[in-house]
BADO-510518 format. One record per residue: residue number from 1; chain; x, y, z of N, C-alpha, C, CB in turn. Coordinates in nm, 4 decimals. Glycine has a CB too. Layout:
ATOM   resi   chain     n.east    n.north       n.up    ca.east   ca.north      ca.up     c.east    c.north       c.up    cb.east   cb.north      cb.up
ATOM    NUM       A          X          Y          Z          X          Y          Z          X          Y          Z          X          Y          Z
...
END
This chain:
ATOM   resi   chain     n.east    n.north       n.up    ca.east   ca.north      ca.up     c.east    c.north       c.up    cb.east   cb.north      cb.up
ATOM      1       A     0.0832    -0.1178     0.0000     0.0000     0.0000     0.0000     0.0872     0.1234     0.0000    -0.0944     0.0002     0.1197
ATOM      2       A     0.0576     0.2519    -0.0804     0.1329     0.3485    -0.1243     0.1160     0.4171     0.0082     0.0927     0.4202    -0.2606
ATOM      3       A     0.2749     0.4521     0.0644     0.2378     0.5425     0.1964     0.2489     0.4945     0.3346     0.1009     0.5815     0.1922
ATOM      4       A     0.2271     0.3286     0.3261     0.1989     0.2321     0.4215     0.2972     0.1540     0.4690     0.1130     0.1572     0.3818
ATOM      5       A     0.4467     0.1908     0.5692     0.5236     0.0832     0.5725     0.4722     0.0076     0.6797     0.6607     0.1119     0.5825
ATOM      6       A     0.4958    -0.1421     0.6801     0.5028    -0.1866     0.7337     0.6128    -0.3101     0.7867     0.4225    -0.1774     0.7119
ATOM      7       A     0.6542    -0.3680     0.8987     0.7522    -0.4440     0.8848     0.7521    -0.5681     0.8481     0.8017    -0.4411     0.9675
ATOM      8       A     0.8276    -0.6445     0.8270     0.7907    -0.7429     0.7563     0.7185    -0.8551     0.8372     0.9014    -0.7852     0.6897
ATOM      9       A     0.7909    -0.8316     0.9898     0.6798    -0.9054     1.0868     0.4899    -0.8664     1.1124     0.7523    -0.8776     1.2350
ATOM     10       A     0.4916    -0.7243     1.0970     0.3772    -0.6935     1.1207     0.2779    -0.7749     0.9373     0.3874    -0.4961     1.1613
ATOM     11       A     0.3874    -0.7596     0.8611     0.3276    -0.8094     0.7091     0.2409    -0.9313     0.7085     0.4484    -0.8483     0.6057
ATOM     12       A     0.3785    -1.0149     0.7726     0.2928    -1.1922     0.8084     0.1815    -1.1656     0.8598     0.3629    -1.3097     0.9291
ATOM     13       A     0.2134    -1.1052     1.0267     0.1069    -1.0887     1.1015    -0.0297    -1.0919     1.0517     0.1236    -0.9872     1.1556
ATOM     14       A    -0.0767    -0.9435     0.9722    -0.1684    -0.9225     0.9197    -0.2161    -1.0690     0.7775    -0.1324    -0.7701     0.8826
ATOM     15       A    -0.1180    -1.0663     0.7359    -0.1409    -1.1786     0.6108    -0.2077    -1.2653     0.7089     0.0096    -1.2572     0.5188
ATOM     16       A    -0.1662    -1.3600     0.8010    -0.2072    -1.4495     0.8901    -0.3621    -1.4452     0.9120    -0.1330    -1.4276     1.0106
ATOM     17       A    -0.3721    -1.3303     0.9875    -0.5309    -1.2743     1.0698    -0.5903    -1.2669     0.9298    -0.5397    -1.0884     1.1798
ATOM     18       A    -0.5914    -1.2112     0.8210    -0.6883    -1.2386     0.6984    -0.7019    -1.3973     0.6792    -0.6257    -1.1672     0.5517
ATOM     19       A    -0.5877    -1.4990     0.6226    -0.6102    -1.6107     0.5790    -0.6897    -1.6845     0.6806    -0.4951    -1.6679     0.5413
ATOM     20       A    -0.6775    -1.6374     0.8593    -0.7569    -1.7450     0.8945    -0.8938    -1.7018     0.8860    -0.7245    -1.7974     1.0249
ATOM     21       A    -0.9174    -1.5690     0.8931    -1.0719    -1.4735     0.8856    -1.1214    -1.5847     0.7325    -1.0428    -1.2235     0.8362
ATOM     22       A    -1.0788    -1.5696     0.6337    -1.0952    -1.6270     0.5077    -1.1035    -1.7757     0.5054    -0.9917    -1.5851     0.4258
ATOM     23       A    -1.2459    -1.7912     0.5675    -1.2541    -1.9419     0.6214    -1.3078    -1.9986     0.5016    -1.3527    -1.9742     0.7611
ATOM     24       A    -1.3335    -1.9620     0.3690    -1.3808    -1.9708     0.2320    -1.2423    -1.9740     0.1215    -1.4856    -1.8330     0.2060
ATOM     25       A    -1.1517    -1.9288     0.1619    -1.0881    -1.8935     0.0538    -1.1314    -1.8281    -0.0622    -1.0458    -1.9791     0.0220
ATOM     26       A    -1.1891    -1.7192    -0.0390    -1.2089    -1.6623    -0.1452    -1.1482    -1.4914    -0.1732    -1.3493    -1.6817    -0.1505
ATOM     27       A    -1.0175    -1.4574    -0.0377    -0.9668    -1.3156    -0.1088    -1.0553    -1.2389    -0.0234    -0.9924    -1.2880    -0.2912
ATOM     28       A    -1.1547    -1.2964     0.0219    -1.2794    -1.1618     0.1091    -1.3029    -1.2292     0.1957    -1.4395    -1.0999     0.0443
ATOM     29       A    -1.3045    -1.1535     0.3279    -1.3393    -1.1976     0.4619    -1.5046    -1.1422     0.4537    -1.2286    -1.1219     0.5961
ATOM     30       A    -1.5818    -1.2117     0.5603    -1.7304    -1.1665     0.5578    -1.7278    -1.1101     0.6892    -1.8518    -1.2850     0.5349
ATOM     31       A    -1.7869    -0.9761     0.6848    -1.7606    -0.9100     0.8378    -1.8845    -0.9368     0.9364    -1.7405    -0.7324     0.8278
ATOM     32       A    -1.8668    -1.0660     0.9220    -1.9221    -1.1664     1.0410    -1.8352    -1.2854     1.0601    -2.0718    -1.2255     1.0091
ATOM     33       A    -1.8904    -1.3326     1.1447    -1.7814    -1.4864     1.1585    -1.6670    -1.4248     1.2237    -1.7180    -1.5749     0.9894
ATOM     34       A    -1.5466    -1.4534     1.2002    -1.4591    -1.4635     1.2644    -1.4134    -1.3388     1.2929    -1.3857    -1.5393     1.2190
ATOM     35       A    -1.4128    -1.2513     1.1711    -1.4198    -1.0935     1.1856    -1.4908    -1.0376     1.2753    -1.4632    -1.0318     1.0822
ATOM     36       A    -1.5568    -1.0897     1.3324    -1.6676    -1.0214     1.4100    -1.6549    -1.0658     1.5358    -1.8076    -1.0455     1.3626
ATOM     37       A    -1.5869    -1.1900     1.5443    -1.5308    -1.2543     1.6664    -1.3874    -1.1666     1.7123    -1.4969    -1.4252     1.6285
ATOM     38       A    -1.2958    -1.1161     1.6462    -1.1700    -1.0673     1.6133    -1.2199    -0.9543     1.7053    -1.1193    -1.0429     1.4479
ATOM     39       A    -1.3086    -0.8441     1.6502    -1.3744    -0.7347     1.6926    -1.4444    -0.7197     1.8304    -1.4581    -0.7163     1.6032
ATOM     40       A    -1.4866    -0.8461     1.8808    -1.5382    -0.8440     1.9850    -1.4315    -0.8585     2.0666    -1.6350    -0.9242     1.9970
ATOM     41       A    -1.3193    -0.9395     2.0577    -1.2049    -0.9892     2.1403    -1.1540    -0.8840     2.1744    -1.1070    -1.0760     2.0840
ATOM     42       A    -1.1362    -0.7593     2.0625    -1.0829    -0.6485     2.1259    -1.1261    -0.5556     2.1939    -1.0388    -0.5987     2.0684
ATOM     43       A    -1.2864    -0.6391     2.2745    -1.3739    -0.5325     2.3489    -1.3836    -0.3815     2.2550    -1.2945    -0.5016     2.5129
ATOM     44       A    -1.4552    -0.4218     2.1347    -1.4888    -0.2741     2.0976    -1.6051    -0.2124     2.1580    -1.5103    -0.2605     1.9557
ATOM     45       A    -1.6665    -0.1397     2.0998    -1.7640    -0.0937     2.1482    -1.8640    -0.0921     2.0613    -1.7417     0.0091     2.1969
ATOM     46       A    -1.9931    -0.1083     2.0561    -2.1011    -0.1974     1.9630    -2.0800    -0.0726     1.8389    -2.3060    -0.2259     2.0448
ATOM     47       A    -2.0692     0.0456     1.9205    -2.1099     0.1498     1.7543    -1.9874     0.1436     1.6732    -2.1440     0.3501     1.7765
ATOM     48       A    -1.8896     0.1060     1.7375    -1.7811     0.1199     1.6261    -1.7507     0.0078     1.5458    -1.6566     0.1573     1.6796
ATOM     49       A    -1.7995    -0.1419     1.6303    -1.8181    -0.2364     1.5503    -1.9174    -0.2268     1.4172    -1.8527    -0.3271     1.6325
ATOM     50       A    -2.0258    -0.1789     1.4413    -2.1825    -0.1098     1.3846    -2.0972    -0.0522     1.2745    -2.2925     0.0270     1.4989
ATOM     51       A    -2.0338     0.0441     1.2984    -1.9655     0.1468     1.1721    -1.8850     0.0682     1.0736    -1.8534     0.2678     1.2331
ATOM     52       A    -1.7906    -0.0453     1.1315    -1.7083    -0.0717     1.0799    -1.7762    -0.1961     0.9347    -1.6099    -0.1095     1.1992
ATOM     53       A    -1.8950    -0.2553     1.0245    -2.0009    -0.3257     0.9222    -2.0924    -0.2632     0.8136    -2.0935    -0.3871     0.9989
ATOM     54       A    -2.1025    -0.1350     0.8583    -2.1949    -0.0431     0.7601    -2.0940     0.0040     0.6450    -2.2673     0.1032     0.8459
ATOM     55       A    -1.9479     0.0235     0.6874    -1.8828     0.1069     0.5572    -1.8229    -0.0352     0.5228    -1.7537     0.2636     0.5847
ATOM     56       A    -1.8147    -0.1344     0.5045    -1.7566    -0.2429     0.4771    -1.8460    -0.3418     0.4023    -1.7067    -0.2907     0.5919
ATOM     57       A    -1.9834    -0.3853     0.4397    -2.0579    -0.4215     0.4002    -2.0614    -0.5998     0.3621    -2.0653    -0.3300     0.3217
ATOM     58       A    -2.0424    -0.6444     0.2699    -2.0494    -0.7811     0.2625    -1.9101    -0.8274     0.3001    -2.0967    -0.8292     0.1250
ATOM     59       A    -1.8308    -0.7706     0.2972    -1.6845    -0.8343     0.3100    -1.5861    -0.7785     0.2851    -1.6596    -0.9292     0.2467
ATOM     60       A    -1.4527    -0.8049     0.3304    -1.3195    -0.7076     0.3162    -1.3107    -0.7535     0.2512    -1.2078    -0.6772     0.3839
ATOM     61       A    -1.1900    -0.7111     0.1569    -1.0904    -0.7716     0.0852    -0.9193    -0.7460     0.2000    -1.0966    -0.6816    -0.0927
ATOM     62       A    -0.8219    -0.8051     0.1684    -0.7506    -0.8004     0.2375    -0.6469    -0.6393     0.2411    -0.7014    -0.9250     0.2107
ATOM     63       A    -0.6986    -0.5442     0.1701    -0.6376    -0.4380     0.1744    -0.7314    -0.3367     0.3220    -0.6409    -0.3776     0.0028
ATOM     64       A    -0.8722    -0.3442     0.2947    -0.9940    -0.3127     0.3500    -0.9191    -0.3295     0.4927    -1.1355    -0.4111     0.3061
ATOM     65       A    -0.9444    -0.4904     0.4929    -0.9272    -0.5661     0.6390    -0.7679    -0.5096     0.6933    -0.9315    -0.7698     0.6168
ATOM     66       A    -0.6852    -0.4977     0.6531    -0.5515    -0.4123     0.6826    -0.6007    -0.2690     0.7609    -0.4633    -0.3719     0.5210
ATOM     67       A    -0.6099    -0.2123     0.6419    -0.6544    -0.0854     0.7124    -0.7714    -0.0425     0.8318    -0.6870    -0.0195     0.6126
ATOM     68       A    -0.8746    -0.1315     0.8435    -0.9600    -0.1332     0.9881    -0.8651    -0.1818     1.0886    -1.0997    -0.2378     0.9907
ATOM     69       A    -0.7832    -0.3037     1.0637    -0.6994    -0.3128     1.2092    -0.6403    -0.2192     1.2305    -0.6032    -0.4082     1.2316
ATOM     70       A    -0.5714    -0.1299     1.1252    -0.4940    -0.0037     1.1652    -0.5657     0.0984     1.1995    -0.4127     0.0451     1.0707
ATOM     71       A    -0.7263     0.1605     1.1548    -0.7957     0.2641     1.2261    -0.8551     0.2381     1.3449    -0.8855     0.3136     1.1559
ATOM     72       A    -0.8961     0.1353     1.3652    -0.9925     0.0746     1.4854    -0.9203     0.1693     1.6557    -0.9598    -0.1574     1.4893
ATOM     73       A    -0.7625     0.0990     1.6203    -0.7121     0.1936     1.7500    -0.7283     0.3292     1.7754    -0.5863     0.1936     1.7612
ATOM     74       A    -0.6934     0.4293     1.6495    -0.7230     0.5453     1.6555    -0.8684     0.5695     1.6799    -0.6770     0.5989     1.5516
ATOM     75       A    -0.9886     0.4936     1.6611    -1.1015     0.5243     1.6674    -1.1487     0.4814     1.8324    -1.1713     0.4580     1.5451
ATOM     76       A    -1.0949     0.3968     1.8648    -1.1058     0.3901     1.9999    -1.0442     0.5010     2.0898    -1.0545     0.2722     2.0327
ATOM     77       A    -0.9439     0.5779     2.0601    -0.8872     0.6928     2.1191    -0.9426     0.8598     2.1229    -0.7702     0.6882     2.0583
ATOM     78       A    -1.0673     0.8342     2.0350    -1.1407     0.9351     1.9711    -1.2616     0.9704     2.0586    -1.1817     0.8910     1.8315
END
């Protein structure tokens, strides 16, 4: 992603948390299921979970799903 370093540990990392979210193999996580399990684990808070399902809609793709793990914190600080 243009703009976006990341290290190569945090790279796997994230690669990881998509492939297992991607219990289909199909490239798109469904922001339910495990995603939604992921979200709860991190004690969010229902509206920001709520938000994160409304602008996302049927499913990430793995660029999508990158970037919510990276706003979610800032949005919790907000």
């Amino acid at each position: 992603m243009e703009g976006l370093t990341l290290s190569e540990a945090e790279q796997r990392y994230y690669c990881d948390l998509f492939s297992y979210c991607d219990t289909e193999s199909t490239k798109k996580v469904a922001s339910n299921g495990r995603v939604l399990e992921l979200f709860r684990a991190a004690q969010l808070p229902n509206d920001v979970v709520m938000q994160v399902m409304q602008k996302c809609g049927r499913g990430l793709n793995k660029k999508c799903f990158l970037l919510v793990k990276l706003v979610i914190p800032y949005l919790m600080t907000c």
